[in-house]
Every structure is written in structure tokens, then in C-alpha cells.
C-alpha positions in Angstrom: 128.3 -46.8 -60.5 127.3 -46.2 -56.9 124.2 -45.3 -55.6 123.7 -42.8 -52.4 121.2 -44.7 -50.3 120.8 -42.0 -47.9 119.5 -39.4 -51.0 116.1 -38.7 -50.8 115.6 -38.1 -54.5 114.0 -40.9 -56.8 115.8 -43.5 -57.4 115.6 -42.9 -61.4 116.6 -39.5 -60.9 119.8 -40.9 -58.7 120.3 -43.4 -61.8 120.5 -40.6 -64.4 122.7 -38.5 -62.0 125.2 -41.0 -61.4 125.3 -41.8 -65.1 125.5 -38.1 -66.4 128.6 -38.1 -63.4 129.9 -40.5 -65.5 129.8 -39.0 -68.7 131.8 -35.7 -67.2 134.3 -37.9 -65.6 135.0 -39.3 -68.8 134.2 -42.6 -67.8 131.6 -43.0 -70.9 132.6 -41.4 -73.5 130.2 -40.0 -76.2 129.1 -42.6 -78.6 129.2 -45.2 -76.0 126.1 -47.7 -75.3 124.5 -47.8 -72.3 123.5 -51.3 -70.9 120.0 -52.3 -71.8 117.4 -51.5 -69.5 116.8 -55.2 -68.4 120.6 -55.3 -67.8 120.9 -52.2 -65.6 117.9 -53.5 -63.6 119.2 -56.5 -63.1 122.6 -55.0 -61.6 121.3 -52.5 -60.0 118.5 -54.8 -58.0 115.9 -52.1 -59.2 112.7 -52.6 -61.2 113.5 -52.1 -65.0 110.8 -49.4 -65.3 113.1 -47.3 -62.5 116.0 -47.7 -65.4 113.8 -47.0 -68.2 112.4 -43.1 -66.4 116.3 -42.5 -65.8 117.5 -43.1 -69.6 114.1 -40.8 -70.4 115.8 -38.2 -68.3 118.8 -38.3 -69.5 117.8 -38.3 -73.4 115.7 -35.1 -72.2 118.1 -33.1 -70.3 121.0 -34.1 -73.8 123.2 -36.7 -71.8 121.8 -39.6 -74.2 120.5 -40.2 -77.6 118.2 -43.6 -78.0 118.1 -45.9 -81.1 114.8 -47.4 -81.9 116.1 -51.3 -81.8 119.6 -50.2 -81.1 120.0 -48.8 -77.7 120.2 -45.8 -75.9 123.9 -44.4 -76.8 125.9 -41.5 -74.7 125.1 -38.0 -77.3 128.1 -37.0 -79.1 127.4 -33.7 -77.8 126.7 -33.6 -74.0 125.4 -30.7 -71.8 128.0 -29.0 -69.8 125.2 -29.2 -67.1 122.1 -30.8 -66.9 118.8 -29.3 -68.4 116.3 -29.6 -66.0 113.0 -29.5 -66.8 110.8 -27.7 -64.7 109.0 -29.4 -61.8 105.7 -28.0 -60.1 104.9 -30.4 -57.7 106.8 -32.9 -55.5 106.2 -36.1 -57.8 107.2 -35.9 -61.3 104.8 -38.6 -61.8 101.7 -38.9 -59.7 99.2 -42.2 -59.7 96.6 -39.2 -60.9 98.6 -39.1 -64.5 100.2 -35.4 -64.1 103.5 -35.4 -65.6 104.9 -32.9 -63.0 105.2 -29.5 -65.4 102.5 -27.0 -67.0 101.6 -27.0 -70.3 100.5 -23.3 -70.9 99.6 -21.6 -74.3 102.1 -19.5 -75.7 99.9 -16.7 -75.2 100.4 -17.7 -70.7 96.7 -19.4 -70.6 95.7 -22.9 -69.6 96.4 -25.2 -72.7 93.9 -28.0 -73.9 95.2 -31.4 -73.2 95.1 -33.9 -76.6 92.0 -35.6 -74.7 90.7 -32.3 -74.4 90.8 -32.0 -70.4 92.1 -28.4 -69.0 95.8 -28.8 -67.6 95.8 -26.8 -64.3 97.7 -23.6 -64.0 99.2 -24.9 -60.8 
């Protein structure tokens, strides 16, 4: 697995890329495990958080399904194309805490946070 150094996107974002790449060239097959997270770091000189946000990408958007004290395992059923969630501003994850998408009532209006702080409507 190759890395573009020229991308500008996150580096965990280029991880789960080049892994779901993998995945439709048939290079991992569904069922397969993944390295560990330590593992992938290691390899791939990065900080083993950086590995752990990519396989949390990739179990979100369907490419992966993770096993409590087993691994994190290609899904037997991948996406044809990623599922993106939605992004509202340029971080996904800012030193402030936001998460990078909206949490809205079903109803369109600001939802309540579990701590009970308003979410902005962006």
C-alpha cells in the first residue's frame, strides 16, 4: 500500500482510501483481517492513532467490520462506493471537539448534545 505524499487530504483519510482501493482491486478479500493498528503504524511510520481514525472510517462508510478483541476484518459485504459522511467544515476533527457534521432534530432544529450544550446549525 502506497501513499500519495503530494495529496493534501489527512493522512487517515489517505489510509482508508488506499485500503478501500484495495478491497475493489481484490487485493483483500472480504473476511480478511486487517493488520493491527500498532502494526500498520509501525509500517507505515505514522502515529497509531492516524491508523486507528482510518479503520473508524472505513467501518463507517461499510468497507470494514471490527471485532471487540479480534480485529478489524474486511465486511463480507462491501460498498460499491464509499459512504461519505457529510462534512461541514474543513477539519473533521477540530482541537475544539466538533466532530465535523450537524446533529439536527428530525424535525430540522438544533439538537441537544448528551452534555446538554446546543450543536450549531453551521
Amino acid at each position: 500500500m502506497s501513499l500519495d505524499e503530494a495529496d493534501t487530504e489527512p493522512l487517515a483519510r489517505r489510509i482508508a482510501r488506499a485500503i478501500a482501493a484495495e478491497v475493489r482491486r481484490g487485493r483483500l478479500r472480504p473476511g480478511a483481517r486487517l493488520p493491527g493498528s500498532r502494526t500498520l503504524a509501525r509500517q507505515l511510520h505514522v502515529h497509531r492513532n492516524t491508523v486507528i481514525a482510518a479503520y473508524e472510517q472505513l467501518a463507517a462508510e461499510g468497507w470494514t467490520e471490527p471485532q471487540r478483541a479480534r480485529g478489524t476484518f474486511i465486511a463480507h459485504s462491501v460498498p460499491r462506493t464509499p459512504q461519505r459522511l457529510r462534512r461541514t467544515g474543513p477539519n473533521p476533527v477540530s482541537s475544539a471537539g466538533s466532530a465535523g457534521f450537524e446533529v439536527r432534530a428530525a424535525d430540522g432544529r438544533n439538537a441537544e448534545t448528551p452534555r446538554g450544550r446546543r450543536c450549531s446549525s453551521g
